[in-house]
C-alpha positions as CSV (number, residue, x, y, z in Angstrom):
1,X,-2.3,-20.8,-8.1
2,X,-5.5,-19.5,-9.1
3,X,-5.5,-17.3,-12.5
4,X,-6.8,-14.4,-10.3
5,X,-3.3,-14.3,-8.1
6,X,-1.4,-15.6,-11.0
7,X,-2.7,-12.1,-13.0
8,X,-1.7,-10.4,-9.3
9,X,2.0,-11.6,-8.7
10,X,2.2,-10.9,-12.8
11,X,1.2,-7.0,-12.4
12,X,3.3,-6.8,-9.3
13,X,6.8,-8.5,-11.3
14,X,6.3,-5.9,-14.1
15,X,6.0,-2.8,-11.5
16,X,9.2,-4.2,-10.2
17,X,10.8,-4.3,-13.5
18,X,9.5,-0.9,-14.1
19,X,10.9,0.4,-11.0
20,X,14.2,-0.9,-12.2
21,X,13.8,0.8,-15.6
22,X,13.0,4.1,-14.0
23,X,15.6,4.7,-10.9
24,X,18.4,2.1,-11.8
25,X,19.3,-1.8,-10.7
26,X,18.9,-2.8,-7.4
27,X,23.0,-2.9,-6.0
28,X,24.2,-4.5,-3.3
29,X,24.2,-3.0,0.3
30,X,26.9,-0.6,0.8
31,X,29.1,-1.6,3.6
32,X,30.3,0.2,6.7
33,X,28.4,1.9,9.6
34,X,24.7,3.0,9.5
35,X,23.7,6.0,7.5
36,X,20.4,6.8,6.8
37,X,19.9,10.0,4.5
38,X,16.8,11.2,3.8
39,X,12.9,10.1,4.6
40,X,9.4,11.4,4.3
41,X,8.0,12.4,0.9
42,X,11.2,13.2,-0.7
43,X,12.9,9.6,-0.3
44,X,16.1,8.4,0.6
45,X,18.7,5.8,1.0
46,X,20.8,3.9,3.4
47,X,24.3,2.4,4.1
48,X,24.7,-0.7,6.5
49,X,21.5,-1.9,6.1
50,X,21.0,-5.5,7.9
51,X,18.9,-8.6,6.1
52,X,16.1,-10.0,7.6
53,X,16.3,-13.9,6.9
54,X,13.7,-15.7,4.8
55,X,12.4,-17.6,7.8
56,X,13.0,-17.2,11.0
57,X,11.9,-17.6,14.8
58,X,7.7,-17.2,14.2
59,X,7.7,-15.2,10.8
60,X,8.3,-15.8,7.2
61,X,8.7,-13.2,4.4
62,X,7.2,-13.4,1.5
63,X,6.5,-12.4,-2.2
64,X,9.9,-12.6,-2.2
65,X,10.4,-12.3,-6.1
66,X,9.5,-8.5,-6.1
67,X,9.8,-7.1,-2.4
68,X,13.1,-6.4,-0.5
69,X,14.4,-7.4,3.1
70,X,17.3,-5.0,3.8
71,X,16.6,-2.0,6.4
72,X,18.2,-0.4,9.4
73,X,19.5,-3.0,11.8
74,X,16.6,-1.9,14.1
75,X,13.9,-2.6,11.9
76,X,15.6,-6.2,11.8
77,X,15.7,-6.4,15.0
78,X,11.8,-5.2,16.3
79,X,10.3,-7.5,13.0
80,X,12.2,-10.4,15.1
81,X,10.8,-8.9,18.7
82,X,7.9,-8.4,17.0
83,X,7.5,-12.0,15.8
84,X,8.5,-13.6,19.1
85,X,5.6,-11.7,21.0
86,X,3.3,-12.2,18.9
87,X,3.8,-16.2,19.1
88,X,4.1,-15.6,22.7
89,X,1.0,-14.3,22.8
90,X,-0.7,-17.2,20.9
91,X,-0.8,-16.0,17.5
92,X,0.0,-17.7,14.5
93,X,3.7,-17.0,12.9
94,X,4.2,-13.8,11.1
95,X,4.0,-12.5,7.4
96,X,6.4,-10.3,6.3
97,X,6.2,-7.9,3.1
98,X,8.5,-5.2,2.3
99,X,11.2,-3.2,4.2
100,X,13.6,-1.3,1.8
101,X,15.9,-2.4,-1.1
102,X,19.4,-3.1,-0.1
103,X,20.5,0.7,-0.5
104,X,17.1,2.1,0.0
105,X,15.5,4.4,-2.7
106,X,12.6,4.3,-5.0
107,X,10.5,0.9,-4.5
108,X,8.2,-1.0,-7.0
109,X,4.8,0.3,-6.6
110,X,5.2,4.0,-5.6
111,X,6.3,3.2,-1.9
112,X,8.2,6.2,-1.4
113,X,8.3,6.0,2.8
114,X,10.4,2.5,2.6
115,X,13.0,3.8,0.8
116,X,15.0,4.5,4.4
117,X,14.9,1.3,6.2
118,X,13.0,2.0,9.1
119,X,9.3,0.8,7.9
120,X,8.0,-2.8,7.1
121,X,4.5,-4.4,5.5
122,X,3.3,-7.4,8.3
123,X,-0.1,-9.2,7.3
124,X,-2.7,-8.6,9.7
125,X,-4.5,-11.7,9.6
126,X,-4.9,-13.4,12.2
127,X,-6.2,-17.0,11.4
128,X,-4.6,-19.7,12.9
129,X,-1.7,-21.3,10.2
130,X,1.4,-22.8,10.4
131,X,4.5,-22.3,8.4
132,X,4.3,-21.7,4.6
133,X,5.9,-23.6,1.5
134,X,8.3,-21.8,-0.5
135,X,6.0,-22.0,-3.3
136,X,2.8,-20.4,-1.3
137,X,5.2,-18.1,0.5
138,X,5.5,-16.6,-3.7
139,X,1.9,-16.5,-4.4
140,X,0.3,-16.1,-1.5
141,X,-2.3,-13.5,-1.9
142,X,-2.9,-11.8,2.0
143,X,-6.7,-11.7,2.9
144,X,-8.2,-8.0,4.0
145,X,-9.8,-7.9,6.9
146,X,-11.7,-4.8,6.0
147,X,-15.1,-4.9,3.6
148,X,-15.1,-4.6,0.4
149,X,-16.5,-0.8,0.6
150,X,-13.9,0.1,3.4
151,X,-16.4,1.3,5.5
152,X,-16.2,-0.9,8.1
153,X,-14.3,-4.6,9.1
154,X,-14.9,-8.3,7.8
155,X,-16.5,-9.6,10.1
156,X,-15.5,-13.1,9.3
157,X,-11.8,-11.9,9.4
158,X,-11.6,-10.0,12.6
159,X,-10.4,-12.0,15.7
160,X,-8.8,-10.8,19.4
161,X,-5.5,-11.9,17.7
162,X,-5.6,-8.9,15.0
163,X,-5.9,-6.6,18.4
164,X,-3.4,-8.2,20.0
165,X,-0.7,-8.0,16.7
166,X,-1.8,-4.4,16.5
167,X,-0.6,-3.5,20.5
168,X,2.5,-5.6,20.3
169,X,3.1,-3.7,17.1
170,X,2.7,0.0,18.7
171,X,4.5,-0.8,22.2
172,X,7.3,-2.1,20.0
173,X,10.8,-0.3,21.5
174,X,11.4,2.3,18.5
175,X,8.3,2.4,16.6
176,X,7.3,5.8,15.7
177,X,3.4,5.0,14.3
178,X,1.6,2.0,12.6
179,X,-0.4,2.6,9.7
180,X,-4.0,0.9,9.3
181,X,-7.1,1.2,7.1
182,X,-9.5,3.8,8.9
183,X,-11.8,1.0,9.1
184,X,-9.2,-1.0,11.3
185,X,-9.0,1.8,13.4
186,X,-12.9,2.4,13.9
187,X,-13.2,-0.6,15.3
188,X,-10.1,-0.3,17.9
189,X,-12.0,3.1,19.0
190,X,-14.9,1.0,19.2
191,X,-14.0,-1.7,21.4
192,X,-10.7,-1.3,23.3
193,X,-11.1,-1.0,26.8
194,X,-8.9,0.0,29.7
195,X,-5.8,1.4,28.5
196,X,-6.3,2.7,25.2
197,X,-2.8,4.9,24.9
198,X,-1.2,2.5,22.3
199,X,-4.3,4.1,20.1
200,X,-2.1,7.3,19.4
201,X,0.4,5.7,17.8
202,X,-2.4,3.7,15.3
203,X,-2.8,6.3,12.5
204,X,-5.6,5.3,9.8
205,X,-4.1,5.4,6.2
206,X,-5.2,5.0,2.2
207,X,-5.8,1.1,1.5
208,X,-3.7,-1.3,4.1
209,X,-6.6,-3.1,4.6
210,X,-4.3,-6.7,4.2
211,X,-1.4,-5.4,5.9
212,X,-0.3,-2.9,8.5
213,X,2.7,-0.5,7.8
214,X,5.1,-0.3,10.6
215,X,7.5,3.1,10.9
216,X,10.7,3.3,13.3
217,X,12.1,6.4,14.7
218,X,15.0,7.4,13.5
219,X,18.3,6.0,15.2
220,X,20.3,7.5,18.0
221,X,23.4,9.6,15.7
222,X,21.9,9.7,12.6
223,X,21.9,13.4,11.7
224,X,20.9,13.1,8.2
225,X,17.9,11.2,8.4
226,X,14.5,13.0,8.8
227,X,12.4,12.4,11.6
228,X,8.0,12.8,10.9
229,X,6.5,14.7,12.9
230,X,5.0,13.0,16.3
231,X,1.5,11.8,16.0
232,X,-0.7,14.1,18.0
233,X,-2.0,13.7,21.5
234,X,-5.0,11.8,22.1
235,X,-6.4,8.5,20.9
236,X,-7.3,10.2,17.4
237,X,-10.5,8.3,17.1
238,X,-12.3,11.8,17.0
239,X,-10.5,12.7,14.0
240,X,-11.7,9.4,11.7
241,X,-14.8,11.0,9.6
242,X,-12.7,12.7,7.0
243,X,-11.7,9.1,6.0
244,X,-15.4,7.5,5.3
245,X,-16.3,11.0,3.7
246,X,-13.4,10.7,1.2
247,X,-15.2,7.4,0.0
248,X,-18.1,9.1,-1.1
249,X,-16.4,12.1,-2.8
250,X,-16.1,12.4,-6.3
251,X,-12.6,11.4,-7.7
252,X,-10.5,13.5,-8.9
253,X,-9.3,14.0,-12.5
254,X,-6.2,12.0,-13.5
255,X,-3.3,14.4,-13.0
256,X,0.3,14.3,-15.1
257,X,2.2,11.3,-14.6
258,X,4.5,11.3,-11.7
259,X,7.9,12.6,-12.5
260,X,11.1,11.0,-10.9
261,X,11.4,11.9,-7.6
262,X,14.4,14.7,-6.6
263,X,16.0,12.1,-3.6
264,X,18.5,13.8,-1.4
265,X,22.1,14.9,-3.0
266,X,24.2,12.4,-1.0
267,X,21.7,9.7,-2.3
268,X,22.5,9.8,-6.1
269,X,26.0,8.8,-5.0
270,X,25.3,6.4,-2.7
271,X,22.9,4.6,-5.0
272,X,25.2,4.9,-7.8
273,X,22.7,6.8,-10.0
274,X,22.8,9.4,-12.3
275,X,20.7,12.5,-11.7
């Protein structure tokens, strides 16, 4: 391991055990039917959430020291569709980062949408690999395909299979949006041809320049979990500018640190944390 991605995974176990510090220990899943409570800016939490296995059929997880596996059982189940079209479409086997901790709630590193259960973190690269020892699975640092000024792709780094992951991922039974670096997303407005409806549902997003972040509807019967609103109509590549101006913008003052978030009543319970 390189000291660069040694200092990385270091920074990244300490947010982990600050997370802990701040919202409570990380319990076991709660057992019994589905219930997802909650979603959106305010957090949440689930009951019945499924595990997605280390390794399975054309995807690994990894960094598996600080990021969780437990979600709704049909974010398990389209990571494992997901997987399987992608290597049926040639591509290499998956990367898998976070889904939710085993209840839901707060995560390590201020990821307050996977607190439900329904979104997941998959690489984007695209480079031909096999499978990955447990050891590089740990440390593995995920490449961005996106420059280092996020104005525009890597070159070097973007292939037809980062296109292809990205259609499989939208046309996925369930998914509700997939969240990409604007970058990533000016250069699907630039170059996809023909049927260019799966664009909608690519909505460009603050940094996920390694990775792309994968939301799921909200299940069939589950009254308490709140749905987003649907992206709007259209392929949204008319609507990018505002992203590229925001990088030449001056930055804003440091504000207050972030409080504790106020999750949903039913969640302090079902967490088994105090208010």
């Amino acid at each position: 391991m390189t000291l660069l991605r040694l200092l990385a995974f270091v920074l990244l176990l300490l947010s982990a055990q600050t997370a802990s510090a701040q919202y409570g220990p990380v319990g076991p899943p709660l057992p019994g039917p589905l219930r997802i409570v909650g979603g959106g800016s305010n957090g949440g939490c689930l009951a019945g959430a499924a595990n997605l296995p280390d390794t399975g059929e054309w995807y690994q997880t990894i960094h598996g020291r600080i990021s969780h596996f437990w979600g709704a059982p049909v974010t398990v189940a389209g990571v494992q569709e997901l997987a399987r079209k992608a290597h049926a479409n040639g591509l290499p086997p998956l990367l898998i980062e976070d889904i939710s901790r085993p209840r839901g709630g707060p995560m390590p590193g201020g990821h307050v949408s996977h607190q439900v259960g329904l979104d997941v973190d998959v690489a984007i690269d695209m480079r031909m690999r096999g499978y990955l020892s447990e050891s590089h699975r740990d440390s593995i640092r995920i490449a961005s395909v996106v420059r280092s000024d996020y104005r525009d792709i890597e070159p070097s780094m973007w292939n037809e299979g980062v296109v292809r992951l990205l259609w499989i991922a939208a046309t996925l039974p369930g998914v509700d949006r997939v969240l990409v670096n604007a970058a990533i997303k000016q250069q699907l407005c630039r170059t996809v041809s023909g049927d260019r409806s799966w664009l909608r549902f690519i909505r460009p997003w603050y940094g996920h320049a390694a990775h792309m972040h994968i939301s799921f509807k909200c299940p069939p019967g589950q009254s308490e979990c709140v749905a987003k609103a649907p992206p709007p109509p259209g392929d949204g590549c008319d609507q990018l500018q505002w992203w590229f101006d925001q990088l030449s913008a001056p930055k804003a003052p440091p504000g207050p640190p972030r409080a504790k978030p106020r999750l949903p009543e039913a969640c302090y319970a079902m967490l088994g944390w105090t208010r």
